[in-house]
TORMI-960329 format. One line per 2 residues: number of its first residue (from 1); their letters; for each residue x, y, z of C-alpha. Coordinates in steps of 0.5 Angstrom, whole numbers, plus 500, padded with zeros to 3 digits. Example, Ala and Ser with C-alpha at 12.3 -4.5 7.8 and 13.67 -1.06 7.14 Angstrom:
1) AS) 525,491,516 ~ 527,498,514 $
***
This chain:
1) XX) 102,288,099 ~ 096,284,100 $
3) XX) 094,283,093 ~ 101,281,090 $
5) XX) 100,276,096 ~ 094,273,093 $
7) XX) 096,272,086 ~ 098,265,085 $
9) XX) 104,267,080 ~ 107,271,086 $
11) XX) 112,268,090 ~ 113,272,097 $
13) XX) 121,269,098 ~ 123,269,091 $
15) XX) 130,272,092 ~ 133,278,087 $
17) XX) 140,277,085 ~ 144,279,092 $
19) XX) 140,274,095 ~ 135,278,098 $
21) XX) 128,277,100 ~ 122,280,100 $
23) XX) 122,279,108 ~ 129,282,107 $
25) XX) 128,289,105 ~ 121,289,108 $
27) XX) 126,288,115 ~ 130,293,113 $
29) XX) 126,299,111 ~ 122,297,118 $
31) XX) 116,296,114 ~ 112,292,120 $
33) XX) 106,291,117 ~ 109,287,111 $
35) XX) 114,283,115 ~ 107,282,119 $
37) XX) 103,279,112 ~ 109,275,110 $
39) XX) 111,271,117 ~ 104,269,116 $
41) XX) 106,265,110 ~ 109,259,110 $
43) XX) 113,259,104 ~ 117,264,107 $
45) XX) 124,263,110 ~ 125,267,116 $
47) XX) 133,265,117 ~ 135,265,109 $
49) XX) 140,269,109 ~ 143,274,102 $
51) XX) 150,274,098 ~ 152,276,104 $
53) XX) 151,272,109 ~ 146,276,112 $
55) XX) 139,274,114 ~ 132,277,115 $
57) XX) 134,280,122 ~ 141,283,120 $
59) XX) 138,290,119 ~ 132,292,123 $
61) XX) 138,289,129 ~ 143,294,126 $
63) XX) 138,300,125 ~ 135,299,132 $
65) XX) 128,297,129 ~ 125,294,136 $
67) XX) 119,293,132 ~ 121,289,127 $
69) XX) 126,285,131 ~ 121,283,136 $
71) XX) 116,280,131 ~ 123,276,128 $
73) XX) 125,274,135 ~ 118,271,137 $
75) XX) 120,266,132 ~ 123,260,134 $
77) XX) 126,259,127 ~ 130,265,126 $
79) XX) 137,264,129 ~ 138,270,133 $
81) XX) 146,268,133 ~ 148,267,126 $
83) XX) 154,270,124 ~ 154,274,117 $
85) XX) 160,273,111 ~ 164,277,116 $
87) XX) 163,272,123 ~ 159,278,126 $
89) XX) 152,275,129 ~ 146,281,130 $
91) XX) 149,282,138 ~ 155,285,134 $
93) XX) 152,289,131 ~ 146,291,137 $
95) XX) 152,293,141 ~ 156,296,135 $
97) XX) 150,301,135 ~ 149,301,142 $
99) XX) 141,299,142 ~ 139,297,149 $
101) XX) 133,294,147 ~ 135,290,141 $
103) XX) 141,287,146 ~ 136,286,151 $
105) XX) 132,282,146 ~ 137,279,143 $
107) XX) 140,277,150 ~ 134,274,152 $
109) XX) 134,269,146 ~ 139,263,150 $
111) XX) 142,260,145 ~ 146,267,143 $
113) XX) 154,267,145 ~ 154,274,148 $
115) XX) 162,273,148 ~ 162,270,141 $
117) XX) 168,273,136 ~ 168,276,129 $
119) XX) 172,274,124 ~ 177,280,127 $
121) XX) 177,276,134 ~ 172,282,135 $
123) XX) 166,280,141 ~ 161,284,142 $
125) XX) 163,287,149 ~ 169,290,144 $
127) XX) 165,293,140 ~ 161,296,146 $
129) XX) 167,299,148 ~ 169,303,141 $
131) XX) 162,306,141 ~ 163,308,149 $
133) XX) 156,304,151 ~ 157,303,158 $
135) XX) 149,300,159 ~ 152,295,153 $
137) XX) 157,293,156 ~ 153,292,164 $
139) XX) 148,288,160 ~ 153,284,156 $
141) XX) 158,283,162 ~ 152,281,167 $
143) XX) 149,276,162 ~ 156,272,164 $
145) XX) 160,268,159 ~ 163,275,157 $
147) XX) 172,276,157 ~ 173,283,159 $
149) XX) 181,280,157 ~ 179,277,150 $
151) XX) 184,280,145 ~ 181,282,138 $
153) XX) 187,278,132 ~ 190,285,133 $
155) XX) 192,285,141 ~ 187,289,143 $
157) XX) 182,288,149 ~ 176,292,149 $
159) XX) 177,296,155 ~ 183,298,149 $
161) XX) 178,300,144 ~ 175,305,149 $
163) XX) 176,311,145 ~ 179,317,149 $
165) XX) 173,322,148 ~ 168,317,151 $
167) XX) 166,317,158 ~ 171,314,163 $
169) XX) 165,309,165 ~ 166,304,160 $
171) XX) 173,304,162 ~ 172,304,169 $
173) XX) 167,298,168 ~ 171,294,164 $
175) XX) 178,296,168 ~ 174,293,174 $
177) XX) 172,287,170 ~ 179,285,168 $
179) XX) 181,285,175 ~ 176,280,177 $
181) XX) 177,276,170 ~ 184,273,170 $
183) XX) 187,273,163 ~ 186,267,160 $
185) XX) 192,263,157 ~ 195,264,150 $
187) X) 194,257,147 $
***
């Protein structure tokens, strides 16, 4: 990598057809020392997202790669908030997985919306639920700003996406939630 770097010709963000950089698959596969070399380079845009409207921090966010989100997350010109082509931030997809350490980093950010919804009306306190990740949901609740009571466009409440063969624990902590949260009126 370092003698590709080095050769004039080379353009380290050069995209291929789906829009994906070399920082993009180098954080996708979780390869730390390549995203490490090309965060050093100033032609390389941390934020720049593929055809897909997923950006460098998708993956590694997706896959639990703390390593390498951590790396993104240090930089303050990555968007720890933007949304993909389907409305779904990197939170969505940390909860979806339930990495508590990739949540807790993306939490940390401030300008994370931990309530934000998806095209489907889905936040990530719904998809904790689906997945039964109860230390999800605690840290999301407890970061605040989170209804327990938002629908999904189908009606459906994350304590109602808590699957029956999961622990009762993400379903008592949200029922518990719910009855200190009143349901918010239908507009």
């Amino acid at each position: 990598m370092k003698i590709l770097l080095g050769q004039a010709e080379v353009n380290p963000d050069k995209a291929d057809n789906g829009g994906k950089t070399p920082l993009w698959h180098a954080a996708r596969y979780g390869h730390a020392g390549v995203v490490k070399m090309l965060l050093e380079r100033e032609e390389v845009s941390l934020d720049k997202p593929n055809n897909d409207g997923k950006t460098p921090l998708w993956y590694p966010v997706r896959y639990g790669r703390q390593g390498v989100v951590k790396m993104l997350l240090d930089r303050k010109e990555v968007n720890p908030d933007k949304p993909d082509d389907d409305g779904r931030t990197p939170l969505s997809y940390a909860a979806s997985g339930a990495y508590e350490g990739v949540v807790e980093m993306l939490l940390g950010r401030e300008e994370v919306t931990p309530d934000k919804p998806d095209n489907d009306g889905r936040t990530p306190l719904w998809y904790a639920a689906r997945v039964g990740s109860e230390a999800v949901a605690k840290m999301l609740l407890r970061r605040g700003g989170v209804d327990p009571n938002k629908p999904d466009n189908s009606g459906q409440t994350p304590r109602m996406a808590v699957p029956w063969w999961v622990s009762e624990g993400v379903a008592k902590l949200l029922e518990s939630h719910e009855a200190e949260t009143p349901a918010q009126p239908e507009a």
